[in-house]
N, C-alpha and C positions, 0 to 999 in steps of 0.2 A: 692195546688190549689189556695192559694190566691193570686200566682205569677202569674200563667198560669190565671186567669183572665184577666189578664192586657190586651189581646190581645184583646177581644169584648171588653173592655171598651175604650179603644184604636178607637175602629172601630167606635163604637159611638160617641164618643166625634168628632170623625173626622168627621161622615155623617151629626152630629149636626151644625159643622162649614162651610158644605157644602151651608146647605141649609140656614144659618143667611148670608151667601154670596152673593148666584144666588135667594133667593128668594122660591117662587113656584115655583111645582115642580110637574110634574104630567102623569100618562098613558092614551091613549088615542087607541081607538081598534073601531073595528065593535058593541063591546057592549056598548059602550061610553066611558065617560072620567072618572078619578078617581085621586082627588087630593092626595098629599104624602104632610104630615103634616111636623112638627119637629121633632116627635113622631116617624113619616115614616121610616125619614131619619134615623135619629139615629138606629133603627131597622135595616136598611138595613148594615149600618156599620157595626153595631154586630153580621149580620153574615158573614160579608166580612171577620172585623176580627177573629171569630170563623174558617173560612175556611183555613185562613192564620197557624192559632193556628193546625187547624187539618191536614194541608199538613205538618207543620215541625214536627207534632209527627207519622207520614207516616211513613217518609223519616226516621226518627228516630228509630224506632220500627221494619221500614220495614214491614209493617203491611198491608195486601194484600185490609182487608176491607176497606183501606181508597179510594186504586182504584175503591173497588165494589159502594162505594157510590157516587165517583164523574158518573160512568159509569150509575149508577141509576138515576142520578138527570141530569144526559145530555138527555137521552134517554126522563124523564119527561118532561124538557122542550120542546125540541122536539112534544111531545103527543100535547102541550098546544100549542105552535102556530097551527101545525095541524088542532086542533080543533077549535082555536079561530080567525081562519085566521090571519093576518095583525095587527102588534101591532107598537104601536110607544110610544117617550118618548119625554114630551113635557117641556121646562123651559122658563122663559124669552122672553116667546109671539113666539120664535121659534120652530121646530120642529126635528125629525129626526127619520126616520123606523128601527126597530128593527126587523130581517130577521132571518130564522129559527136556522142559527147557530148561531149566536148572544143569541135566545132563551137557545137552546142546553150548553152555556158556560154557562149563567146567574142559568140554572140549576144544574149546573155540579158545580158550586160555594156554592148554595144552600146545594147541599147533602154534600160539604165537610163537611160545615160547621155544620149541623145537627151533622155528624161523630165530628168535633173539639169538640163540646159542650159535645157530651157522650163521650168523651177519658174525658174531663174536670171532667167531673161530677163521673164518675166512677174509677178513676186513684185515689193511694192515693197521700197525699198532698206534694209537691217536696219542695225539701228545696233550688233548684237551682232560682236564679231570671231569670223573663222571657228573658229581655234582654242579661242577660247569654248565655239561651239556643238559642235565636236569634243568637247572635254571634257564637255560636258555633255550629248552623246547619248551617249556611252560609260559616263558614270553611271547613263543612264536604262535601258540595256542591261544592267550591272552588277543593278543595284537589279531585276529584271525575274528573273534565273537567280537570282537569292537569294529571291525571291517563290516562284517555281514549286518549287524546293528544298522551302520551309520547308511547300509545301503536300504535296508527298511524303511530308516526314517526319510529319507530324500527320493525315494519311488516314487511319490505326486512329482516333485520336480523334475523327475528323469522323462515320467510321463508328458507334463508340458514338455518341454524339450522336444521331447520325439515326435508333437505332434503341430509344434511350431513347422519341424525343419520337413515335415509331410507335406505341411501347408507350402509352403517355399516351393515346392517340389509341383505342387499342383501349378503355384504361378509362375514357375519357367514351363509347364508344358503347355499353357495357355499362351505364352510368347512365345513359344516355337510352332503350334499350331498357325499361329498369325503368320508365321514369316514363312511356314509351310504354301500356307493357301496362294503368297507373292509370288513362291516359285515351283509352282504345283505343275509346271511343265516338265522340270528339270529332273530327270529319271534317275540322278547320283546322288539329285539332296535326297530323293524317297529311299534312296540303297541307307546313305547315313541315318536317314531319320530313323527307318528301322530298326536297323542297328542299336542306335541309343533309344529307342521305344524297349526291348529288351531286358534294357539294363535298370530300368526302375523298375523299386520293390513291388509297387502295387500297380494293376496293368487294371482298368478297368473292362468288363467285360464287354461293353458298347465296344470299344479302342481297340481291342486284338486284331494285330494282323499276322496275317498267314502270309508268307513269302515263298514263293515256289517261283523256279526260274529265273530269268529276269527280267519279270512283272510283277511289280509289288502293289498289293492289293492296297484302296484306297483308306486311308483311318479316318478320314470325316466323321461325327459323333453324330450319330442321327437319336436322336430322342423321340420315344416314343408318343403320339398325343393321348395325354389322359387326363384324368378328374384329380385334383389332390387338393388339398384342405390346408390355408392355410391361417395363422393368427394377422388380426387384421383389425381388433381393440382388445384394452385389458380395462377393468373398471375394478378399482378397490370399495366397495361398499360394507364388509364385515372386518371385525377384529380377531373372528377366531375360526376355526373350520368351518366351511360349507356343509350340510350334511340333505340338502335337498332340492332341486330347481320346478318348475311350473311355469307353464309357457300358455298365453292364451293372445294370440293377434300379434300385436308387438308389445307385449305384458310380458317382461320377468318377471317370477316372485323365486325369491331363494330365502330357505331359511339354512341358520346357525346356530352354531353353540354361544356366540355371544348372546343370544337370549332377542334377538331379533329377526324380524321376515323384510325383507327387502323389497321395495317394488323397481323394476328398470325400466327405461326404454330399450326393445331393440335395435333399434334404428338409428337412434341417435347414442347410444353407450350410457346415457345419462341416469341417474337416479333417480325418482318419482318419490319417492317416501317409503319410511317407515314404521313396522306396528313394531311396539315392543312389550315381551313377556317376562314372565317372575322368573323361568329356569328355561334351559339350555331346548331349543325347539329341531324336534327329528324330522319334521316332513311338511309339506308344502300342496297345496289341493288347489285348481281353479275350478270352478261354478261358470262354465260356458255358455250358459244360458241364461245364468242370470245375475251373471258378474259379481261374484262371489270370490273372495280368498280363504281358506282355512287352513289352519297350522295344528299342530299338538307336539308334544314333547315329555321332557320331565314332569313336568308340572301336575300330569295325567288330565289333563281338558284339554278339549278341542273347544277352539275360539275360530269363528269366522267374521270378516268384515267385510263390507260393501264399497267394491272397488273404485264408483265413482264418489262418492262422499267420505270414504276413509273413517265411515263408521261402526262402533263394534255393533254386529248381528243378533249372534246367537254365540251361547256359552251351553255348549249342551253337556246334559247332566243324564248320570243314571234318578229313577225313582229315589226321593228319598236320601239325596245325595250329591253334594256339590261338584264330582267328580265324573270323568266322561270315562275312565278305567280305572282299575284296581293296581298297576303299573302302567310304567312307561308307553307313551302313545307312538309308536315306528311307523306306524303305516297307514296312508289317507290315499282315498279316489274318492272320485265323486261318477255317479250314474251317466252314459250321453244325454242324457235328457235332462239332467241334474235335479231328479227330486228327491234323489237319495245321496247321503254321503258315506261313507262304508272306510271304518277303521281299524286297526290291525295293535293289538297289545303284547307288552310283556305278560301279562296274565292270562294270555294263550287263549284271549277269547278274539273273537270279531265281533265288530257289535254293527249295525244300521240305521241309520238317522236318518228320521224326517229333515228336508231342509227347510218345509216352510217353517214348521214349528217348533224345530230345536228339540222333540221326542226320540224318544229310543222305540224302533219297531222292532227290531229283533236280536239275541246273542246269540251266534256261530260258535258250539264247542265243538271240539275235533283235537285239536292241532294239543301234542302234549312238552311244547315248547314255546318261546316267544312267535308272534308273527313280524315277520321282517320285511316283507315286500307284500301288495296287491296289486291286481289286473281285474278291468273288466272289457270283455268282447265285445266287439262294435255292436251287435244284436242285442244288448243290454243283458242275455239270456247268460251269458254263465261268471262267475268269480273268481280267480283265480289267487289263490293264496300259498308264499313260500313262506319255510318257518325254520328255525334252528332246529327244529327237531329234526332235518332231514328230508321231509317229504313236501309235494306240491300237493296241493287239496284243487278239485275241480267239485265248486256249489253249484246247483242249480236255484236262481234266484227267484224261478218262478215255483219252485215247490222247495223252500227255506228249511224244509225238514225232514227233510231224505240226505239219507248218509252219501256225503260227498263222495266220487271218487278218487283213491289216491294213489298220487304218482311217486313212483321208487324210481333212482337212478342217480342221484346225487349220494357222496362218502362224507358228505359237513353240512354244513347249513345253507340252505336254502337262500340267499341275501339278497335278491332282484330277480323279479318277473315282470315279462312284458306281452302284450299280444300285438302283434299285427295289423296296422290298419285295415287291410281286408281280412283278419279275422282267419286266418289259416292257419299260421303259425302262433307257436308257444316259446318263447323262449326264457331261458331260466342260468339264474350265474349265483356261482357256492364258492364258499372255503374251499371247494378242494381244490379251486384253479381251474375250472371248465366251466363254458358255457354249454347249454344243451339246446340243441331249436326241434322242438318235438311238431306235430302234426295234430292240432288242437282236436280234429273230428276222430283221431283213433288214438291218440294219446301214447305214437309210438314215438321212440327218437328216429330224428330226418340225416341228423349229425351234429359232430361232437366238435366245440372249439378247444384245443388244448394249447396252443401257443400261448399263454398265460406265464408268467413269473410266481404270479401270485395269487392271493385269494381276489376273487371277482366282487366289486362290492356294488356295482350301477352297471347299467344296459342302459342301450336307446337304441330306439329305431328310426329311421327318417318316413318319412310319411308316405315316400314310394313304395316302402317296403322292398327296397336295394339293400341297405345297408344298415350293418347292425355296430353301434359305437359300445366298445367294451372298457369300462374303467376297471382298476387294480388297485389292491393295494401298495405296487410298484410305483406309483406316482408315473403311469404310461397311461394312454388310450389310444387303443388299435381297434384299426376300423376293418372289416367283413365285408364281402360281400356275402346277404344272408341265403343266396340259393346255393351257391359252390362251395363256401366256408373260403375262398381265397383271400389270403392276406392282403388290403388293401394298403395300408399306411400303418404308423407308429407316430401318437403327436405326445408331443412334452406335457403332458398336463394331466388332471385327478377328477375323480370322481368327486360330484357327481355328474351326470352329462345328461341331453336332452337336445333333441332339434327342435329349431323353432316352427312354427304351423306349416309356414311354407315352404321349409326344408332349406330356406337361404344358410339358416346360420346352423351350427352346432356349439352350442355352449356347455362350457366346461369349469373346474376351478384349475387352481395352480397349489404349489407347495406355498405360497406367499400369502395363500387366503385369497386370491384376486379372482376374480371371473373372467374367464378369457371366452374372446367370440372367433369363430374360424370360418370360413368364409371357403365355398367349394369353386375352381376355377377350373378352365382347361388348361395344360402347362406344357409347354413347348419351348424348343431351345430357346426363341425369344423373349416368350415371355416371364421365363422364369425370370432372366432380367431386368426386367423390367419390375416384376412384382416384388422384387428385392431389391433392387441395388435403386431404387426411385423414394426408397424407405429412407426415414432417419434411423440411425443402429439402432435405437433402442426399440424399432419398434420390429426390426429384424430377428433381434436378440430375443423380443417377448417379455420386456421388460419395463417399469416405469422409467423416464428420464432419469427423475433424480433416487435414482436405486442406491442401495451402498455399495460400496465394490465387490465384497465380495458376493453379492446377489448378482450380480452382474459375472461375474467370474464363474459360480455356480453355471448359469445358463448357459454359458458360451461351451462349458465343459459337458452341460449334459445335450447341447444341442450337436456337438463336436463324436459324439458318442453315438448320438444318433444316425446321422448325415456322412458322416465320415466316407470318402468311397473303402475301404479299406474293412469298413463294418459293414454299411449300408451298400446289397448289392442293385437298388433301384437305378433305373435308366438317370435321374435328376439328380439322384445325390452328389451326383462333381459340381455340381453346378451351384445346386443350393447351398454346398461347402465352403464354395467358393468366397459367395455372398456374405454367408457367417462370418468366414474371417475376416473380410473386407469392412463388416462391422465391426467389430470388436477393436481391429484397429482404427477406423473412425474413434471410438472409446477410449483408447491410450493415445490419440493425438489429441483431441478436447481434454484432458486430464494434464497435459503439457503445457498447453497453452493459458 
């Protein structure tokens, strides 16, 4: 004890030198003033340093009461500004307010300190000197931020780890399933199995059994038969983001920020050629009728070429002017009948082109922000335009100059619209994270998709008008059913997205730049087997062969993230998990060898 004094005398001698320093010293409140002597001071020291003395034998002891008294003497001070409203603390002819948490700390010091003096008093007498135990709670404090540090930086590791020995875990319950089914007569292995079914962390919901009696209900995994989407080609064709697809027969066209439009095969995964332009291209248009591509971007022209000869068309211009906008070109359709092509600018106009002649028939003002997406209705009769300003505009094409109606209900920008192949629905995806599918004939909302991470930046619809493919800026695309809003699936991949005519394929990009194709199956216990595990990894993985590892690492984690049963509550996900890892280690054994 006669060590651990040092700390309040410590404290005092310091509050004594305080005040032989500044002087007077003194409180000042609504009940008046109140001088702090030498006496004061020194007192207040003694319990700063008591409080000091009683946080390091806390820390030390781990001694829960020392929190209960700082929490006691916060809460006190606290009581007393309360009560005593407005306090201040005044030295050297200056002043300055002391505010309720400032009270709250000044008490919360207090109670340590109280707690320092009875550990003091009550503890027997240490033979350790105090600067001792100084230095060596500051070590232990030290050694404590370099603990919690190092477990920061090794949390991806801890993570692998945990999700290695999950995997482990799924493939001993896949070898005890099997040796189940050998002795599926024997009524004591079903008592054990259950038992250790139990005792693993993650039970998936198909596999719960209920045991009542003794008749133990069957765990056989029956998986449900449904539709799921799966990747099934990847084709690198661009160097830099995707920012648009166009599908006509088995015709991709995508354009890029690398300043080109890309032609594909469907069918074959193949490349056709490419157009190349002077600046970064935002959007991509097919001429169905009369085979037609057209692009626009930075550059502010829309260029179209002719898709059996690969040559340039038209370069349409305003009057008087080598340029097709005053900004950036975002947004291209073309008519069903294709005599018209209908653009969408940063200069908040829309304009109308002739396709035979490369003319400007008309400029759309309205919109008092960029246009970002267009739609037009299978009846060729109305236009639908979203825009950063917020709002969805509804033209009527056959009278160009009657004020649009406009739709409220998005909180951001307006970034994709889409319509319906039968022309019922509306649907519309924003910044603020929701899709909307409104009721194109009364222009009310039908429902709201909000399972989004992020801002929405592409839509599509399949042709049946089932399902609606939602991109993000999460680098996910989740698929709808569009009458109920039910969440169908979650695939690894980016906007932008589009089905192809005949709804085989839906095409998408990746975080790599690549185009991926998905491919809709039925999937049942067996076949999920088969449509995975008959794969080479990398095409399981969703990845090139020769990837770099860590591309390869990436996927495996973010498909692991997906599929997980542990994450993913789907009937398939054990299965397809399975598969995943089954890959990946394929991956580290070709890397061995």
């Amino acid at each position: 004890m006669k060590n651990d004094i040092a700390f309040p005398v410590a404290g005092g001698l310091a509050g004594a030198g305080v005040y032989s320093t500044i002087g007077g010293v003194g409180i000042v409140g609504g009940f008046g003033g109140l001088g702090i002597g030498l006496a004061g001071m020194a007192g207040v020291g003694t319990v700063i340093g008591s409080s000091v003395y009683g946080a390091f034998k806390g820390i030390e002891e781990q001694d829960h009461n020392a929190l209960v008294a700082l929490g006691l003497g916060g809460f006190a001070g606290a009581r007393v500004y309360s009560t005593i409203g407005g306090v201040g603390l005044s030295f050297g002819g200056s002043a300055f307010g002391i505010g309720m948490g400032s009270m709250a700390v000044t008490g919360g010091i207090l109670g340590l300190g109280i707690y320092g003096l009875a550990k003091m008093f009550s503890s027997s007498e240490s033979k350790e000197p105090a600067v001792t135990t100084f230095n060596r709670m500051e070590e232990k404090i030290a050694y404590s931020e370099a603990y919690y540090q190092a477990l920061m930086e090794l949390d991806t590791t801890f993570e692998d780890l945990i999700r290695e020995q999950q995997f482990r875990d799924l493939e001993i319950e896949d070898e005890l399933n099997e040796l189940k089914a050998k002795l599926n007569n024997n009524s004591q292995f079903d008592l054990c199995w259950n038992i250790y079914k139990q005792s693993f962390e993650f039970i998936p919901s198909n596999c719960e059994s209920i045991y009542s009696g003794t008749e133990p209900v069957s765990l056989d995994i029956e998986l449900k038969e449904k539709f799921i989407w799966q990747s099934v080609k990847t084709l690198r064709v661009h160097t830099k983001k995707i920012n648009s697809f166009a599908t006509q027969g088995n015709i991709l066209a995508s354009a890029s920020d690398d300043r080109t439009v890309s032609l594909c095969n469907l069918n074959t995964g193949k490349q056709i050629y490419s157009f190349f332009e002077p600046q970064e291209v935002c959007d991509v248009a097919i001429n169905r009728q009369h085979e037609i591509v057209a692009a626009g971007g930075f550059d502010r022209k829309i260029i179209d070429w002719k898709l059996d000869t690969k040559n340039l068309n038209h370069i349409f211009s305003m009057p008087g002017c080598s340029y097709s906008h005053d900004n950036v070109v975002y947004a291209l359709t073309y008519s069903h009948k294709g005599k018209i092509l209908i653009s969408g600018s940063a200069d908040k106009t829309i304009r109308i082109w002739d396709t035979t002649t490369g003319q400007l028939r008309a400029t759309l003002n309205g919109h008092t922000d960029a246009i970002l997406s267009l739609a037009i209705s299978p009846c060729n009769r109305y236009l639908i335009s979203g825009s950063a300003d917020q709002t969805i505009r509804v033209w009527d094409l056959n009278n160009l100059y009657t004020k649009p109606q406009i739709i409220h209900g998005h909180l951001d920008w307006v970034t994709t619209v889409a319509i319906t192949p039968d022309g019922k629905y509306l649907i519309s995806g924003s910044k603020d994270k929701t899709v909307k599918i409104w009721c194109l004939k009364t222009q009310k909302i039908v429902s709201t998709i909000t399972e989004s991470l992020d801002a929405i930046w592409s839509v599509a619809i399949s042709p049946d008008s089932k399902i609606i493919a939602v991109a993000s800026l999460n680098n996910i695309v989740q698929l709808h059913d569009l009458v109920t809003g039910e969440h169908l699936q979650t695939l690894n991949a980016c906007s932008p997205v589009v089905f192809s005519d005949d709804g085989k394929y839906l095409i998408t990009s990746n975080n790599r730049n690549q185009i991926k194709f998905w491919q809709r199956s039925v999937e049942t216990h067996d076949s999920i087997d088969k449509s995975f595990l008959n794969k080479p990894w990398w095409q399981v993985l969703g990845v090139a062969e020769n990837s770099k590892h860590t591309e390869i690492k990436t996927a495996y984690r973010n498909l692991s993230r997906q599929y997980h049963p542990d994450l993913n509550p789907a009937d398939n996900a054990r299965k397809i998990m399975y598969a995943i890892n089954q890959a990946y280690q394929q991956y580290q054994t070709s890397m061995k060898c």
